[in-house]
C-alpha positions in Angstrom: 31.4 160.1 68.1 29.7 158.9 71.2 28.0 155.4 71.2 24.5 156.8 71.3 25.2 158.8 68.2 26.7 156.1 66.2 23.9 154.0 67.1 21.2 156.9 65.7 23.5 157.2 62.7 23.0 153.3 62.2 19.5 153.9 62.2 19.4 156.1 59.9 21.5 154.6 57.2 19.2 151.3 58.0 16.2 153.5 56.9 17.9 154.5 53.4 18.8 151.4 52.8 15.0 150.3 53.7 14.0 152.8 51.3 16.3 151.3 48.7 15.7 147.7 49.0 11.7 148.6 48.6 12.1 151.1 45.1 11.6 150.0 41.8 8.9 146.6 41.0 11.2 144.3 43.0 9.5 143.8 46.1 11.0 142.1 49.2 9.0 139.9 52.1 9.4 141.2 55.2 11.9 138.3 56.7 14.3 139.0 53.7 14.7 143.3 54.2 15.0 141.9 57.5 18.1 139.7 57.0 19.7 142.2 55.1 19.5 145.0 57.5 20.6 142.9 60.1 17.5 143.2 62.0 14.1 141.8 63.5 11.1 141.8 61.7 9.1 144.0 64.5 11.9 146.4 63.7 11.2 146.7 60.0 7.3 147.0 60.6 8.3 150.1 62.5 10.6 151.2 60.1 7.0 150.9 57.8 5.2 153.6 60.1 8.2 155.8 59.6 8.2 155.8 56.3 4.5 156.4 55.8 4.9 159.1 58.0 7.1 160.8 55.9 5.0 159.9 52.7 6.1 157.1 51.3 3.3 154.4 50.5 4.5 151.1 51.3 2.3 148.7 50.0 2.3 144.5 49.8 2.0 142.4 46.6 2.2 138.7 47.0 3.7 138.5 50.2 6.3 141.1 49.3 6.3 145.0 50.7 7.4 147.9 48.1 7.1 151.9 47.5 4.1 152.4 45.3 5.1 154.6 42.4 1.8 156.6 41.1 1.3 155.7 37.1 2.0 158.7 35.1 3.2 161.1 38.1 5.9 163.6 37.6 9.1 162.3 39.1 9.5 165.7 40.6 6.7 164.5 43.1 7.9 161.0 44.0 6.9 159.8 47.5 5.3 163.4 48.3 8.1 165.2 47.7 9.3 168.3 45.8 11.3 169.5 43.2 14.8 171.9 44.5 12.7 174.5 43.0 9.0 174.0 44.7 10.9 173.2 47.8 12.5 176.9 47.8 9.0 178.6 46.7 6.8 176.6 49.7 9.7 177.6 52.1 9.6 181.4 51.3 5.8 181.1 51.2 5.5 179.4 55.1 8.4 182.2 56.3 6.1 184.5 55.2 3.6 183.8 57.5 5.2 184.8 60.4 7.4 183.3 63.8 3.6 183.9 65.4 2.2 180.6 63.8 2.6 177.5 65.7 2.2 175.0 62.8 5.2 176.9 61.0 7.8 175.4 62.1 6.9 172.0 61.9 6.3 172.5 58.5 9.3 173.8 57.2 10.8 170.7 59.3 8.7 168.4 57.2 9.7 169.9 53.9 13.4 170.2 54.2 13.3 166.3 55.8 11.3 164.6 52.6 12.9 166.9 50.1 16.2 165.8 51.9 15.2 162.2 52.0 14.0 162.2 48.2 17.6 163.3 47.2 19.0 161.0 49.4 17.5 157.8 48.4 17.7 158.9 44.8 21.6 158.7 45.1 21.5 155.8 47.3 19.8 153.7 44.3 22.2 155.3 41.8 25.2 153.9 43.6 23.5 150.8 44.7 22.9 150.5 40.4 26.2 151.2 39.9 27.8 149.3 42.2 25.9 146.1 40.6 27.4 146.9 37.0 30.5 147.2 38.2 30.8 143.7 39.7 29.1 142.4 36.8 31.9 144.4 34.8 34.4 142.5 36.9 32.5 138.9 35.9 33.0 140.1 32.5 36.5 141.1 32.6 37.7 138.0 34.9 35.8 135.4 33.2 34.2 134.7 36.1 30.6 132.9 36.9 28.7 135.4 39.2 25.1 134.9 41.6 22.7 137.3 40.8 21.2 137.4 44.3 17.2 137.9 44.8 16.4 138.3 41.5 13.1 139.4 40.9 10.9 137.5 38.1 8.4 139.5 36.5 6.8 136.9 34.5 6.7 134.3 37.6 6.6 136.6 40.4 9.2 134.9 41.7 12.2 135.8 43.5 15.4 133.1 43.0 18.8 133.1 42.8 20.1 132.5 39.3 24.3 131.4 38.4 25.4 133.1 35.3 28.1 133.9 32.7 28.0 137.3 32.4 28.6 138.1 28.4 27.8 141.8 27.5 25.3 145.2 28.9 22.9 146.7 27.4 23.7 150.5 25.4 22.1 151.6 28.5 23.2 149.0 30.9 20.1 148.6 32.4 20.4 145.5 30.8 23.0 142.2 30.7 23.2 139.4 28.3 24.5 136.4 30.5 24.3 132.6 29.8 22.5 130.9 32.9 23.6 128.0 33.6 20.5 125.9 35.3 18.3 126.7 31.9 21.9 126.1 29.3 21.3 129.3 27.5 21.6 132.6 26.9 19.1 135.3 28.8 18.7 138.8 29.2 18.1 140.3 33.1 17.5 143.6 34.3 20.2 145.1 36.7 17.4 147.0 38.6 15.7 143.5 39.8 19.3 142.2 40.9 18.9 141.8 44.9 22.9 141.4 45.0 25.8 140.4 42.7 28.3 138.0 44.3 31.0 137.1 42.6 32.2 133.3 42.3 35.3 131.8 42.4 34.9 129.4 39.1 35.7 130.7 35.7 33.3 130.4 32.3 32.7 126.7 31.7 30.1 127.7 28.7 32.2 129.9 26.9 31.3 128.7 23.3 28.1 129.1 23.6 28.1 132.5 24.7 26.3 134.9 21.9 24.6 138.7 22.1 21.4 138.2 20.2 21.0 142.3 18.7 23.6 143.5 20.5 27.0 144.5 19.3 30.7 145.7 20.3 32.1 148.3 17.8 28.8 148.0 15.7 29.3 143.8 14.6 28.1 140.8 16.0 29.2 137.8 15.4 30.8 134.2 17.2 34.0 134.6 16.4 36.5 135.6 18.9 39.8 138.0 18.1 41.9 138.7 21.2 42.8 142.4 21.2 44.9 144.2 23.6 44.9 148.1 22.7 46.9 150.8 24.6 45.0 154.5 24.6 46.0 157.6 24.8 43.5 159.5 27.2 41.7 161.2 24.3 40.9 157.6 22.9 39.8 156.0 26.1 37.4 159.1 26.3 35.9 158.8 23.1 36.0 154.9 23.2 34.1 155.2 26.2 31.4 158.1 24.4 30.9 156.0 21.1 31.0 152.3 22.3 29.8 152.2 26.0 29.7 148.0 25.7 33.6 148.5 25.4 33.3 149.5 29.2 34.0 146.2 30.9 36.9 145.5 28.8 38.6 149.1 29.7 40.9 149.9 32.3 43.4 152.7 34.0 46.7 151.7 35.3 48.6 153.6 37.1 46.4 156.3 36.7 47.8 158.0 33.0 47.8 154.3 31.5 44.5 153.5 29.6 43.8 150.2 28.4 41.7 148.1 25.9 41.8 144.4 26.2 38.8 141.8 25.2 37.5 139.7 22.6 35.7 141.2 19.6 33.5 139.1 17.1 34.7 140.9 13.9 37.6 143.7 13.0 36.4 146.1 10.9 34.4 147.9 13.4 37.5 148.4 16.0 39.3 148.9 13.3 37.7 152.2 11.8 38.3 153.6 15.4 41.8 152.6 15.6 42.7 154.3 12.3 40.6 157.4 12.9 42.7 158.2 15.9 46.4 158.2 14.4 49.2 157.7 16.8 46.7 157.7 19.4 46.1 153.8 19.3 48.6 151.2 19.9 48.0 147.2 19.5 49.9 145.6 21.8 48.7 141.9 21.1 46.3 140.6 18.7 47.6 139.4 15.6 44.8 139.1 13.0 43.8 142.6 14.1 47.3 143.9 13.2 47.3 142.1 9.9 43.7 143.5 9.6 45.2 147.3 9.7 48.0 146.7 7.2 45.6 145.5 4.6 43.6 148.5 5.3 46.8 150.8 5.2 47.9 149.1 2.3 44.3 149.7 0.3 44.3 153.7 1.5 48.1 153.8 0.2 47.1 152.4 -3.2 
């Protein structure tokens, strides 16, 4: 690719990522989408009329710049865009009218770019989201303290960066349960008001006072700790993954064919029912009490 076309193509992944860093209630000021584009702030102002032009509403709150979303609109017509199906009706429609008419053309250039740029920025916030839960998966997994970057108060309108021990998601991880360490207790934060997840170097120094308050792994809560290490056949991981979702950060492939279980669990009986619902498809590979926990059971069905 020739240097003038990388440098348009750097433009225009800037601009999604502009379009990113301004969805949801977040909100950035204009210095900040500027440091993390790599940028000037004239540069994002212009980057402003762009987006206006192509119908997005940028508006300011408190100092901060964001997409408007209208209350109660259909998401179909987000940021004046349209559905696949609209999109494929208005095009057929403005054919129609003939190579003769001058504004044609331009229109059928508008409405492949926003519907374009709707399904663009739509995937770009998906894996932006997903790319968060995974490093907050990785705190979970490593024991590890993690920054959650520019996170976005909405009861202080405030933006701050906040050191936690991550603990546990939400069913529908749009949520995590993490112990903070500046306020010594345990807090819930939404993933979509995470600027940026960095992970750090030190381990959990807080461990015992780590709890999920209404949230549970394999159906229990609780503050005890058992050490389980489970290996899966594929079919297990699969339906592990379907019927316990919080199980996720504790779940790995190796290998590729090798499927894994290994994390702390507050009580048995829950992981247990799944183990012995899924015979010869389960093996515990360390955890002692949880063994001992299955030969009782064994023992009771037996009798």
């Amino acid at each position: 690719m020739s240097k003038s076309g990388q440098i348009e193509q750097q433009k225009i992944l800037r601009v999604f990522k502009l379009i990113n860093l301004l969805q949801g209630n977040i909100g950035k000021p204009v210095h900040r989408l500027a440091e993390l584009l790599e940028t000037d702030e004239r540069t994002i102002y212009r980057y402003f009329k762009l987006l206006e032009a192509l119908g997005f509403e940028v508006i300011k709150e408190f100092s901060k710049y964001k997409i408007k979303q209208r209350p109660g609109q259909d998401t179909t017509l987000n940021y004046s865009t349209f559905s696949q199906e609209e999109s494929v009706w208005l095009k057929s429609l403005i054919e129609s009218q003939g190579k003769g008419n001058l504004l044609r053309d331009a229109v059928l250039q508008k409405l492949q770019l926003r519907s374009e740029v709707k399904q663009g920025t739509e995937q770009l916030f998906k894996a932006h989201l997903g790319n968060l839960v995974d490093q907050i998966g990785q705190g979970i997994t490593e024991k590890k303290q993690i920054w959650l970057k520019d996170y976005y108060s909405l009861s202080s309108e405030t933006v701050s960066d906040r050191l936690v021990e991550p603990v546990g998601f939400s069913s529908d991880y749009e949520h995590i349960h993490a112990f903070e360490v500046e306020s010594m207790s345990m807090k819930v934060f939404k993933v979509e008001r995470v600027g940026e997840v960095v992970l750090s170097q030190d381990a959990w120094k807080h461990e015992p006072k780590h709890e999920l308050p209404g949230q549970a792994i394999f159906g229990f809560t609780g503050k005890n700790r058992y050490s389980v290490k489970l290996r899966l056949s594929k079919r297990a991981y699969q339906l592990m993954l379907e019927e316990h979702p919080n199980a996720l950060p504790f779940m790995e492939i190796k290998n590729r064919n090798q499927y894994y279980f290994q994390g702390e669990i507050p009580q048995l009986p829950g992981l247990a029912r799944f183990i012995l619902g899924l015979p010869g498809e389960v093996k515990v590979e360390e955890g002692e009490e949880m063994k001992a926990y299955l030969k009782e059971q064994l023992a009771k069905g037996a009798f």
